[in-house]
mmCIF entry with sequence, helices, sheets and N, C-alpha, C, O atoms, coordinates in Angstrom:
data_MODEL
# 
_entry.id   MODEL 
# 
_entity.id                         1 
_entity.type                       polymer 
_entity.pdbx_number_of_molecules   1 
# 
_entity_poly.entity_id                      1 
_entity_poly.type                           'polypeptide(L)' 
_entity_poly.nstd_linkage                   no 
_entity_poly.nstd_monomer                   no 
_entity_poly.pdbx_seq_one_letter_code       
;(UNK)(UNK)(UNK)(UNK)(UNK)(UNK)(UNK)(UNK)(UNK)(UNK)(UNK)(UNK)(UNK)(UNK)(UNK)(UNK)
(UNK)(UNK)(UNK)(UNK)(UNK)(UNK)(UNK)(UNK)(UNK)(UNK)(UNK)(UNK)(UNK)(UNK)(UNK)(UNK)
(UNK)(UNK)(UNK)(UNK)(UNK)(UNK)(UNK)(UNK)(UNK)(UNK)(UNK)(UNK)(UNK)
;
_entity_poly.pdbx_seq_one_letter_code_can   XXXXXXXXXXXXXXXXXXXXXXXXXXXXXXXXXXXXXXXXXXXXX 
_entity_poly.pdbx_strand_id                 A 
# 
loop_
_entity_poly_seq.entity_id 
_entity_poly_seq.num 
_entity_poly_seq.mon_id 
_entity_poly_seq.hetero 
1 1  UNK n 
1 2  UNK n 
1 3  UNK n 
1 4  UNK n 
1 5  UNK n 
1 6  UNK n 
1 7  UNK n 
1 8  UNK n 
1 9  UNK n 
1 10 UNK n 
1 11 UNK n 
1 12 UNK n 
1 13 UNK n 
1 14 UNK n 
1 15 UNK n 
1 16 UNK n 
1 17 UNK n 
1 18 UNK n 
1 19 UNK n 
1 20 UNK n 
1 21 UNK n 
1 22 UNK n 
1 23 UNK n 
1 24 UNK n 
1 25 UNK n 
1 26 UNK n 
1 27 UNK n 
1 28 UNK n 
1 29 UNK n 
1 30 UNK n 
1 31 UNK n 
1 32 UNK n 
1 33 UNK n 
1 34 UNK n 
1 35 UNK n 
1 36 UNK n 
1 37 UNK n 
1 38 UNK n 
1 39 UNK n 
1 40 UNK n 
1 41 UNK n 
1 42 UNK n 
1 43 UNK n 
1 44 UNK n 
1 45 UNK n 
# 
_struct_asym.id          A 
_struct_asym.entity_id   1 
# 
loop_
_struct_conf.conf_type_id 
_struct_conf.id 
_struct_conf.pdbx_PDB_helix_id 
_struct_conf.beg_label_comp_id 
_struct_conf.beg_label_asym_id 
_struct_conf.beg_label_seq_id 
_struct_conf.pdbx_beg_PDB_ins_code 
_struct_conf.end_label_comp_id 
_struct_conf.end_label_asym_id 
_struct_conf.end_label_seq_id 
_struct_conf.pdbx_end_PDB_ins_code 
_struct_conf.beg_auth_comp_id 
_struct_conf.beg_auth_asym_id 
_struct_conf.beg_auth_seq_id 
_struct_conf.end_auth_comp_id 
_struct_conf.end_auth_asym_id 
_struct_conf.end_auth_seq_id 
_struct_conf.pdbx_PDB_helix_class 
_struct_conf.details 
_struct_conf.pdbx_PDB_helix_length 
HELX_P HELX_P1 AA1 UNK A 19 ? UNK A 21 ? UNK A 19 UNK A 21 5 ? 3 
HELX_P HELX_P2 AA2 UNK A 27 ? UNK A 29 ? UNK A 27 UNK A 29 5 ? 3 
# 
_struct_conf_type.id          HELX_P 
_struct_conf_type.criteria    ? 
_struct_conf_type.reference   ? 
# 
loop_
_struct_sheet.id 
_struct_sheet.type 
_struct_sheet.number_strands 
_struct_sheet.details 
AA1 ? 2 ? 
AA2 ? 2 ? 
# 
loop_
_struct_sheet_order.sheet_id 
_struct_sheet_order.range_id_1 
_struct_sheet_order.range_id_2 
_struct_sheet_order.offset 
_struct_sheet_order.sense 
AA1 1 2 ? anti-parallel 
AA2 1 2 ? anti-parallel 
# 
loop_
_struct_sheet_range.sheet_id 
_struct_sheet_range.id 
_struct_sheet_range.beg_label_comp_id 
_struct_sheet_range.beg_label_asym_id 
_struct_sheet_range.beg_label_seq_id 
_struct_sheet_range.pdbx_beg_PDB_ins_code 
_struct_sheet_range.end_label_comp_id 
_struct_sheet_range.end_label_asym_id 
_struct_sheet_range.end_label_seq_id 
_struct_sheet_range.pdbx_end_PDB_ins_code 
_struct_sheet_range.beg_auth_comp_id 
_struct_sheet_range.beg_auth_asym_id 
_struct_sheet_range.beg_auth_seq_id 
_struct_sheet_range.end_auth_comp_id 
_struct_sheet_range.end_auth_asym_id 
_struct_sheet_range.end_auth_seq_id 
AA1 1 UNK A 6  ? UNK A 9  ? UNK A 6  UNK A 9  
AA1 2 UNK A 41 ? UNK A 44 ? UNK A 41 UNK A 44 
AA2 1 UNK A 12 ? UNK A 16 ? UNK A 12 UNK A 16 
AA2 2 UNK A 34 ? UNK A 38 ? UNK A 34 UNK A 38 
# 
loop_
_atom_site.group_PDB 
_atom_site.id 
_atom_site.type_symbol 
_atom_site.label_atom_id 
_atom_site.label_alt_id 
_atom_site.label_comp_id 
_atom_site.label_asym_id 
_atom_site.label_entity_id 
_atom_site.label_seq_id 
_atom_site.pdbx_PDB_ins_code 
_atom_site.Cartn_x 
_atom_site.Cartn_y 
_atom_site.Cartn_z 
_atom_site.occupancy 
_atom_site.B_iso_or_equiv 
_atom_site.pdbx_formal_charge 
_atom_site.auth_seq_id 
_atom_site.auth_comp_id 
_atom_site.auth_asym_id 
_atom_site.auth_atom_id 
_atom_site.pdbx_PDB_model_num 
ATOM 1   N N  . UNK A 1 1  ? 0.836  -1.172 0.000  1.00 0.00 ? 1  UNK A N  1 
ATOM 2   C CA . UNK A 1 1  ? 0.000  0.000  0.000  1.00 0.00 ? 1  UNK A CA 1 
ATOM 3   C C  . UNK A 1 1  ? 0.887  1.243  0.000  1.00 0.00 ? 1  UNK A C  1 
ATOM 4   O O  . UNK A 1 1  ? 1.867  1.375  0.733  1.00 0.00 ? 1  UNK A O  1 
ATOM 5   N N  . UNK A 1 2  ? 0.563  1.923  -0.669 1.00 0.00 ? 2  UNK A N  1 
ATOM 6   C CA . UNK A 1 2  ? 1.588  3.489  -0.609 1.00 0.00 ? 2  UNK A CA 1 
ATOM 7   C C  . UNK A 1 2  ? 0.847  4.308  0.166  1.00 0.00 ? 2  UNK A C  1 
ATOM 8   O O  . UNK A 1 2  ? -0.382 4.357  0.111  1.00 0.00 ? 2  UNK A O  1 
ATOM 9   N N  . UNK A 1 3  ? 1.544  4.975  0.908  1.00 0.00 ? 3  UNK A N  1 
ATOM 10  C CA . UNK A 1 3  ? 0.825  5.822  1.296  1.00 0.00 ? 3  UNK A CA 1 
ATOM 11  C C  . UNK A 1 3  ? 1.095  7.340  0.996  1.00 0.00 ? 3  UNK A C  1 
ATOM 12  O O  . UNK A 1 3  ? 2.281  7.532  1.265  1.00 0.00 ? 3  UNK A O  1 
ATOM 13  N N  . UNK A 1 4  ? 0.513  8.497  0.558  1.00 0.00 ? 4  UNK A N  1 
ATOM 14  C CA . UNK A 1 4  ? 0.094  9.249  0.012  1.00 0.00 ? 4  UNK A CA 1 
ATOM 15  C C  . UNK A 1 4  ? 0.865  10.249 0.949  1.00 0.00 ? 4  UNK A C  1 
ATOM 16  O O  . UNK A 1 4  ? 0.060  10.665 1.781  1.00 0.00 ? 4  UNK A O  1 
ATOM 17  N N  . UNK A 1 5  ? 1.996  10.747 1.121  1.00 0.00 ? 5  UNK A N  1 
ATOM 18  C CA . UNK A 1 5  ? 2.621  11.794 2.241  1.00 0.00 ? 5  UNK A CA 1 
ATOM 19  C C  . UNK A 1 5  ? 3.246  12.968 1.814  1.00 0.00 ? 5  UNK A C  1 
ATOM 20  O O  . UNK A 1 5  ? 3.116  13.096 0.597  1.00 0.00 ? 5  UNK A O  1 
ATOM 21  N N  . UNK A 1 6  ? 3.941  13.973 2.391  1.00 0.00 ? 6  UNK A N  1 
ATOM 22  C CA . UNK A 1 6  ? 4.775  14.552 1.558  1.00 0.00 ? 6  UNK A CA 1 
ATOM 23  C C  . UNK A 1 6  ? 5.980  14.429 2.329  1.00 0.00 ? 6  UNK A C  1 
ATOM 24  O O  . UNK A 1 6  ? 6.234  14.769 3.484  1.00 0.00 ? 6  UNK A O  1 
ATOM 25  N N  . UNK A 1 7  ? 6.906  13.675 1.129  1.00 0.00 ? 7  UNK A N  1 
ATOM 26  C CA . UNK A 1 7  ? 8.168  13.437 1.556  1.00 0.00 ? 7  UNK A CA 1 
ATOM 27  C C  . UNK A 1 7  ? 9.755  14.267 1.109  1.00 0.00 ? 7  UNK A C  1 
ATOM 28  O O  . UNK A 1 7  ? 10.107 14.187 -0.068 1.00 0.00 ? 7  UNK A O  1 
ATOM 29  N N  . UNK A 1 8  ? 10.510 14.923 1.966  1.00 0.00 ? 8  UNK A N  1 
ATOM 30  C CA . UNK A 1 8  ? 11.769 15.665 1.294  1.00 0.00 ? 8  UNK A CA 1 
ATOM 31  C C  . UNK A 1 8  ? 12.993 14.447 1.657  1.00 0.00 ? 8  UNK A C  1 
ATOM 32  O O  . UNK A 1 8  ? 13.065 13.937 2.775  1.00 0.00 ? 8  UNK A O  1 
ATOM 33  N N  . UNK A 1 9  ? 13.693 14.176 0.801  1.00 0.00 ? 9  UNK A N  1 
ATOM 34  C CA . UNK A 1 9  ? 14.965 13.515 0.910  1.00 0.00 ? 9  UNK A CA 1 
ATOM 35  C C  . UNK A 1 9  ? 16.217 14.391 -0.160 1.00 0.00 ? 9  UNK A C  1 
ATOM 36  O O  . UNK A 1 9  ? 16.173 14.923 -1.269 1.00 0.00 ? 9  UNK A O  1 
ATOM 37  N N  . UNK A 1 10 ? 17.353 14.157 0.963  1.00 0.00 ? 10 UNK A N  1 
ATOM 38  C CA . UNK A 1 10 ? 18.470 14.483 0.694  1.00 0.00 ? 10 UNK A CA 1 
ATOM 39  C C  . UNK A 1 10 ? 19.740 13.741 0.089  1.00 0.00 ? 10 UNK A C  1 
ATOM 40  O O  . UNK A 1 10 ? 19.645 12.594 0.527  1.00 0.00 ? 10 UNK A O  1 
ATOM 41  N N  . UNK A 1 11 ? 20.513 13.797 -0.445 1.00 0.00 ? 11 UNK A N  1 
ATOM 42  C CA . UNK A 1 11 ? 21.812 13.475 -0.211 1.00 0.00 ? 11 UNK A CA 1 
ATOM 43  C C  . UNK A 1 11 ? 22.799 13.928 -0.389 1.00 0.00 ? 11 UNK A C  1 
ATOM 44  O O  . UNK A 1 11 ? 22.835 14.585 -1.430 1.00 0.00 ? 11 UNK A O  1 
ATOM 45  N N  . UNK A 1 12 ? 24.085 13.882 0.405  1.00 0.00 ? 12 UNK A N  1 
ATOM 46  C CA . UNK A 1 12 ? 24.585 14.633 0.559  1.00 0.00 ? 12 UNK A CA 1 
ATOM 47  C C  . UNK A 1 12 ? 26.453 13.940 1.083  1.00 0.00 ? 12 UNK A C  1 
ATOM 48  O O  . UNK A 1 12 ? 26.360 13.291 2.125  1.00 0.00 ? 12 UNK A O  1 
ATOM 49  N N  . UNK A 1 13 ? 27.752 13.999 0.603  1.00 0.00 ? 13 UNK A N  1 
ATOM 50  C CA . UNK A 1 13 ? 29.022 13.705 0.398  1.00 0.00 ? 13 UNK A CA 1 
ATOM 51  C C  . UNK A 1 13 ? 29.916 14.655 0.834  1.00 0.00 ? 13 UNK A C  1 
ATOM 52  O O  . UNK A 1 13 ? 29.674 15.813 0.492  1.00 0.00 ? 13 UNK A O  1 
ATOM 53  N N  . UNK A 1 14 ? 31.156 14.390 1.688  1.00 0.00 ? 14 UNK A N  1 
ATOM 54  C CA . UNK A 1 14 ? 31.539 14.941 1.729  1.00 0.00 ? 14 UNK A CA 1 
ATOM 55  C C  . UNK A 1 14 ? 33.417 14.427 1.932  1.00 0.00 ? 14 UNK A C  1 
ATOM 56  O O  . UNK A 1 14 ? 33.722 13.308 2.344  1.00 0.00 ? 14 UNK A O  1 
ATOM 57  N N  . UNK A 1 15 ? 34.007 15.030 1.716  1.00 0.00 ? 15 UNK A N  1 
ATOM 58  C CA . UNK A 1 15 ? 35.873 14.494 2.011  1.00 0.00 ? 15 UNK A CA 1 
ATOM 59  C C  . UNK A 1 15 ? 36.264 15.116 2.669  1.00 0.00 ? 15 UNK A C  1 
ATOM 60  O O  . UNK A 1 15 ? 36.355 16.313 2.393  1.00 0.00 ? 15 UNK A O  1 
ATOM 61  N N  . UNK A 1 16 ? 36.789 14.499 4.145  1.00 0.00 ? 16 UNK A N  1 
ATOM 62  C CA . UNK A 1 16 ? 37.730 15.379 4.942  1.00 0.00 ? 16 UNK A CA 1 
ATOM 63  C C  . UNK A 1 16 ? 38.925 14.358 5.175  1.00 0.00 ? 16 UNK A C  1 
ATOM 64  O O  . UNK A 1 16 ? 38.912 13.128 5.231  1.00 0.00 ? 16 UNK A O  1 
ATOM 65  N N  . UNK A 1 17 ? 40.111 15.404 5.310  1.00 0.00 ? 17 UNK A N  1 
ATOM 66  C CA . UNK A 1 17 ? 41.799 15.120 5.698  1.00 0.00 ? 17 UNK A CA 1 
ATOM 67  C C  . UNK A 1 17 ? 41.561 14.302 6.897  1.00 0.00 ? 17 UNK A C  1 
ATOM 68  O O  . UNK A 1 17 ? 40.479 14.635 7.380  1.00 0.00 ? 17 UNK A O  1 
ATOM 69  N N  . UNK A 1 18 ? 42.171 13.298 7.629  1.00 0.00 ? 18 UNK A N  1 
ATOM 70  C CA . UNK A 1 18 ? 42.451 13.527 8.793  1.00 0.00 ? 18 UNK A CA 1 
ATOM 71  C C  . UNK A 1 18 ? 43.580 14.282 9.282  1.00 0.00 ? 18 UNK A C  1 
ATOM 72  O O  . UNK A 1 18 ? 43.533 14.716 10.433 1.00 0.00 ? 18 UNK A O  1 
ATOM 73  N N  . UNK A 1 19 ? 44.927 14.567 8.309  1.00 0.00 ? 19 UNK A N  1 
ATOM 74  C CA . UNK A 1 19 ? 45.423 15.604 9.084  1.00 0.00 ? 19 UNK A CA 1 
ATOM 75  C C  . UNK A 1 19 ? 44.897 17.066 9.227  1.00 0.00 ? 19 UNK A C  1 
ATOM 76  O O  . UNK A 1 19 ? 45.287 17.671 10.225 1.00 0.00 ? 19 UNK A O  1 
ATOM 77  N N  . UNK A 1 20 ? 44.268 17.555 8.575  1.00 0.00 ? 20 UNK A N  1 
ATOM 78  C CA . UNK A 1 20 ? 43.718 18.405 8.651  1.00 0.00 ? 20 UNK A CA 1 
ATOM 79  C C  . UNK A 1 20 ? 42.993 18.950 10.150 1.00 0.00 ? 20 UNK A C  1 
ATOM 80  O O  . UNK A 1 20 ? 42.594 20.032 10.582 1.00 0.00 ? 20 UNK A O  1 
ATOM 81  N N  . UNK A 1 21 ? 43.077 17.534 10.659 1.00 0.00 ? 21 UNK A N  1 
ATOM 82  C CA . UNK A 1 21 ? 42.557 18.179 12.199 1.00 0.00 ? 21 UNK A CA 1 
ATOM 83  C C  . UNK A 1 21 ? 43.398 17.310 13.278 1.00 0.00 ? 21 UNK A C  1 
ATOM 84  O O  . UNK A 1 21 ? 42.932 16.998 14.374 1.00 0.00 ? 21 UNK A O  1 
ATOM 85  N N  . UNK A 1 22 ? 45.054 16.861 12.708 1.00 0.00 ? 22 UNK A N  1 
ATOM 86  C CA . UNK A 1 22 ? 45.804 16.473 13.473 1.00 0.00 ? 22 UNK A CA 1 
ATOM 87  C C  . UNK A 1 22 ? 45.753 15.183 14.097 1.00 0.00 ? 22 UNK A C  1 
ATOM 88  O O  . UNK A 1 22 ? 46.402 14.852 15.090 1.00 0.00 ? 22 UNK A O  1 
ATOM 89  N N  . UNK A 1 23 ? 45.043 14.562 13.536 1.00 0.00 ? 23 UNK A N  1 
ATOM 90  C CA . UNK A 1 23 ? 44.868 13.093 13.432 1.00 0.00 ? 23 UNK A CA 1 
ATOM 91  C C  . UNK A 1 23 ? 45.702 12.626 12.376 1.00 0.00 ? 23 UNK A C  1 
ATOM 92  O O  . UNK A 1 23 ? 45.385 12.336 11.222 1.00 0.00 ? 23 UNK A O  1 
ATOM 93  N N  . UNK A 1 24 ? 46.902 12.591 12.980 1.00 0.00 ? 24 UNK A N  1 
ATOM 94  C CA . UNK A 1 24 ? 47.569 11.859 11.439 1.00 0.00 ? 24 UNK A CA 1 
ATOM 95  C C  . UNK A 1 24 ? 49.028 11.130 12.502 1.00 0.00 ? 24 UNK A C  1 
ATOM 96  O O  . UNK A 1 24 ? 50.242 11.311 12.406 1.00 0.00 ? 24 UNK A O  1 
ATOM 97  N N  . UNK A 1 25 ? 48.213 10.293 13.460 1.00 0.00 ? 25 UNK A N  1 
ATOM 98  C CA . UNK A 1 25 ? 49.592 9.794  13.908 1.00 0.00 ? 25 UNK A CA 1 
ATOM 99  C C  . UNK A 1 25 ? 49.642 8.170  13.562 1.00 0.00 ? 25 UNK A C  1 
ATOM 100 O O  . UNK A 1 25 ? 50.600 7.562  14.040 1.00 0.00 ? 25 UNK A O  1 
ATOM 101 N N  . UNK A 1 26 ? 48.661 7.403  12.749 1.00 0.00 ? 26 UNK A N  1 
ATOM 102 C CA . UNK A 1 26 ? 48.676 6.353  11.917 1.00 0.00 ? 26 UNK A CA 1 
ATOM 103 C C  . UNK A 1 26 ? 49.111 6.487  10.384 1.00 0.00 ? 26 UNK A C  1 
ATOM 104 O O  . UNK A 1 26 ? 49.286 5.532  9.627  1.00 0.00 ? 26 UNK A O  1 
ATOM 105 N N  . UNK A 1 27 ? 49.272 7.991  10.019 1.00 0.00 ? 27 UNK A N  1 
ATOM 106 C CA . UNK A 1 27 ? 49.222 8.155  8.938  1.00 0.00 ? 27 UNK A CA 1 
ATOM 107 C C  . UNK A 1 27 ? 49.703 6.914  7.994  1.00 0.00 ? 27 UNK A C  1 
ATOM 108 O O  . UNK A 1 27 ? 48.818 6.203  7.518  1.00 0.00 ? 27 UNK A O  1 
ATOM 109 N N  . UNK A 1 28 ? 50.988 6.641  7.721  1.00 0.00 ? 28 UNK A N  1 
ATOM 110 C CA . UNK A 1 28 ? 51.200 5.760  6.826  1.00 0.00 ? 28 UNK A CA 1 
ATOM 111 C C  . UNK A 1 28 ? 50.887 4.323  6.614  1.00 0.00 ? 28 UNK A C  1 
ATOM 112 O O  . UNK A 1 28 ? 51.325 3.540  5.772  1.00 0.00 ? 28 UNK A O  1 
ATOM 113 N N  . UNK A 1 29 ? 49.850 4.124  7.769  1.00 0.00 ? 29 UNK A N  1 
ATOM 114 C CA . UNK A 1 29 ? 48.699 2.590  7.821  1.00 0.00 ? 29 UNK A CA 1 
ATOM 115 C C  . UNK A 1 29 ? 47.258 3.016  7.233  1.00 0.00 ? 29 UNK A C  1 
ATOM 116 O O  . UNK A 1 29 ? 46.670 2.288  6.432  1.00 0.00 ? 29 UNK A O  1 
ATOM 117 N N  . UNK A 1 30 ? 46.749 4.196  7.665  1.00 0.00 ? 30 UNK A N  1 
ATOM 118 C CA . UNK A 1 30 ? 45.589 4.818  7.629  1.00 0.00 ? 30 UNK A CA 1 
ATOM 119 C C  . UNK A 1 30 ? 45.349 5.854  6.688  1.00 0.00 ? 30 UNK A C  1 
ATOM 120 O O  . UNK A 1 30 ? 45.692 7.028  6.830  1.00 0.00 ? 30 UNK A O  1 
ATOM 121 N N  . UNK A 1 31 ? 44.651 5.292  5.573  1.00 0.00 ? 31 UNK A N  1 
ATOM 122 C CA . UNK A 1 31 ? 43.861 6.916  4.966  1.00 0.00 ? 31 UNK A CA 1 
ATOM 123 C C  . UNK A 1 31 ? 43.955 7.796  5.293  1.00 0.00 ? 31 UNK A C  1 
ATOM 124 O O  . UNK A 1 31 ? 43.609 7.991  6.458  1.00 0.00 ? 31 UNK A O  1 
ATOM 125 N N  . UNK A 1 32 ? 44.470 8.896  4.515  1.00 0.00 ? 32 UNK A N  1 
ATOM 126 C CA . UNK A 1 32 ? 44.416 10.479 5.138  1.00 0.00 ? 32 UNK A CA 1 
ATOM 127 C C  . UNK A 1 32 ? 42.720 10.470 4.667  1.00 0.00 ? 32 UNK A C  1 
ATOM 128 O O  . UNK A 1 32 ? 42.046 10.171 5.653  1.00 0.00 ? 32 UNK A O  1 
ATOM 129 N N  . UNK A 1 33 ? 42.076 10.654 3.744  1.00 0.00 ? 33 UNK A N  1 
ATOM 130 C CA . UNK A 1 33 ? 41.026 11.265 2.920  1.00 0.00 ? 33 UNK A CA 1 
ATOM 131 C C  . UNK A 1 33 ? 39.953 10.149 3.669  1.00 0.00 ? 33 UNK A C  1 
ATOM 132 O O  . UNK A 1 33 ? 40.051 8.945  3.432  1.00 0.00 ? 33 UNK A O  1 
ATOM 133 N N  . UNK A 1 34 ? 39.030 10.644 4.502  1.00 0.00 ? 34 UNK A N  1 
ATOM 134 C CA . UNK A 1 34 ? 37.884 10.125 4.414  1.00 0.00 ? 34 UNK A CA 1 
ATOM 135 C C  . UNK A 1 34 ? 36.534 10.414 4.181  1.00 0.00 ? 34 UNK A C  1 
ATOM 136 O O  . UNK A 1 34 ? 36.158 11.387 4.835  1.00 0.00 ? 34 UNK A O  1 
ATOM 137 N N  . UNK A 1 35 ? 35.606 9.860  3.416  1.00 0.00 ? 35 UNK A N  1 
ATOM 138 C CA . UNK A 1 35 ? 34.935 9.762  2.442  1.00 0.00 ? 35 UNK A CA 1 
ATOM 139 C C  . UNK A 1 35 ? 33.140 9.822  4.237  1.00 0.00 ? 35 UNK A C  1 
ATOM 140 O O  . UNK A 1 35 ? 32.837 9.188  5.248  1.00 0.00 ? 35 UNK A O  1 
ATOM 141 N N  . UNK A 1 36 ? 32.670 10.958 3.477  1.00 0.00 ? 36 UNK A N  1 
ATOM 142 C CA . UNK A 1 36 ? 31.297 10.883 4.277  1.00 0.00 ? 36 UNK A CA 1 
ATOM 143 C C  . UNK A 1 36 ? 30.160 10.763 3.274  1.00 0.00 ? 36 UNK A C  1 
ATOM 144 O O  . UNK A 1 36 ? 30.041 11.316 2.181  1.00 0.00 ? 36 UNK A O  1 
ATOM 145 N N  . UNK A 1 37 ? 29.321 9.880  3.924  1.00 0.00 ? 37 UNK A N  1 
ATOM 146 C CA . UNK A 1 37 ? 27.831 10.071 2.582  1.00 0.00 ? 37 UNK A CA 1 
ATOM 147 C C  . UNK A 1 37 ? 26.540 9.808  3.908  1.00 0.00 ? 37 UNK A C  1 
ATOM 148 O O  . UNK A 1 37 ? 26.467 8.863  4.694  1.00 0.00 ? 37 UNK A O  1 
ATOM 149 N N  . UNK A 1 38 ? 25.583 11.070 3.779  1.00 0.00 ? 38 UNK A N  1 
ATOM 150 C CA . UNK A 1 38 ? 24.782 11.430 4.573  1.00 0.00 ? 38 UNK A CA 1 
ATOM 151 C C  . UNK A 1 38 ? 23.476 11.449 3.525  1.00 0.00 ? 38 UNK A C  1 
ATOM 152 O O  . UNK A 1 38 ? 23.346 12.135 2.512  1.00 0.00 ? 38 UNK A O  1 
ATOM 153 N N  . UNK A 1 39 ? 22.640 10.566 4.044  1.00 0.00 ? 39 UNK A N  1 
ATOM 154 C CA . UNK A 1 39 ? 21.275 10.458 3.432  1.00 0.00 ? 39 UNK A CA 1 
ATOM 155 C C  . UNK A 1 39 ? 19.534 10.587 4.592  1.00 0.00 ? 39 UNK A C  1 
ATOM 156 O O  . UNK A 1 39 ? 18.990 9.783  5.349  1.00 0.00 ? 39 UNK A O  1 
ATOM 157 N N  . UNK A 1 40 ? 19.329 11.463 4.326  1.00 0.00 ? 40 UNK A N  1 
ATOM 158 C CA . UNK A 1 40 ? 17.931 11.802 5.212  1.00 0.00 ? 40 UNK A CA 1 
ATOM 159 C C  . UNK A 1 40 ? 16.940 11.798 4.429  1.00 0.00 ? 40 UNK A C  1 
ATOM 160 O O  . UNK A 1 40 ? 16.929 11.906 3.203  1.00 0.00 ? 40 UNK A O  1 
ATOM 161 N N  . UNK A 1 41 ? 15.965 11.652 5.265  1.00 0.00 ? 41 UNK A N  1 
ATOM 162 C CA . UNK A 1 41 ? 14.845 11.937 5.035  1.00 0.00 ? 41 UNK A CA 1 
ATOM 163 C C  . UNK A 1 41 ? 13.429 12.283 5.369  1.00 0.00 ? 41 UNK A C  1 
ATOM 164 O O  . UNK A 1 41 ? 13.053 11.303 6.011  1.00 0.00 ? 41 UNK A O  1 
ATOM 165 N N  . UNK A 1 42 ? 12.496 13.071 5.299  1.00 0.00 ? 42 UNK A N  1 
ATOM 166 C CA . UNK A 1 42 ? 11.627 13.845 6.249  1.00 0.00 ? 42 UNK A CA 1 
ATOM 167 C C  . UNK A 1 42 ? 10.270 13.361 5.732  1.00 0.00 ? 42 UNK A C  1 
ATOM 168 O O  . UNK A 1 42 ? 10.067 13.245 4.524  1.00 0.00 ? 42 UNK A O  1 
ATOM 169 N N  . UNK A 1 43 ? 9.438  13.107 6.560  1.00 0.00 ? 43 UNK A N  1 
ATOM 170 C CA . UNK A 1 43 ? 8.155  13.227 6.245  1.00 0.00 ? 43 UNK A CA 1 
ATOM 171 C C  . UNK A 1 43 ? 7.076  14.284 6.788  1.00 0.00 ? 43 UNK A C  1 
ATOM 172 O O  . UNK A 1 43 ? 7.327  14.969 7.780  1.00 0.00 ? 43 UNK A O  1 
ATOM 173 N N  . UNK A 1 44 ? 6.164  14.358 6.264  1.00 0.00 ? 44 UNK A N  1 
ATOM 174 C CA . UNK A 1 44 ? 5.525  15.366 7.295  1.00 0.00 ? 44 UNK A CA 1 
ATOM 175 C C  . UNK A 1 44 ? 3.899  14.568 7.179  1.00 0.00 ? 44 UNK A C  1 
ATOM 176 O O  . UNK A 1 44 ? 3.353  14.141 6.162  1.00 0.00 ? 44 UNK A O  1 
ATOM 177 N N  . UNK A 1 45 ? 3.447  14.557 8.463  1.00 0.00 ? 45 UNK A N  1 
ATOM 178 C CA . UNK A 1 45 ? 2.286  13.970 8.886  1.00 0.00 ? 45 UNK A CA 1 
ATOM 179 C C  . UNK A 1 45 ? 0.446  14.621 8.577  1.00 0.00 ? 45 UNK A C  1 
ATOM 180 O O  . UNK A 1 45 ? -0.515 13.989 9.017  1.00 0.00 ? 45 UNK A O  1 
# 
C-alpha cells in the first residue's frame, strides 16, 4: 500500500583530511582522505 505523504529527501558527500585536524599519527597505515555520505529523510504527517 503506498501511502500518500509529503516526503523531502536528501543526499549529501563529503571528504575530509584527517590531518587536517591532526589526526595523522597512523598516517602511513591509515587513509588520510575520508569519504562521508549522509542520506535523510523527512516526512511530514
Amino acid at each position: 500500500m503506498i501511502a500518500m505523504k509529503n516526503v523531502c529527501g536528501e543526499n549529501a558527500t563529503a571528504t575530509i583530511r584527517r590531518s587536517d585536524f591532526g589526526a595523522d599519527k597512523y598516517a602511513p597505515t591509515l587513509a588520510d582522505a575520508v569519504n562521508i555520505a549522509l542520506q535523510i529523510e523527512a516526512r511530514k504527517d
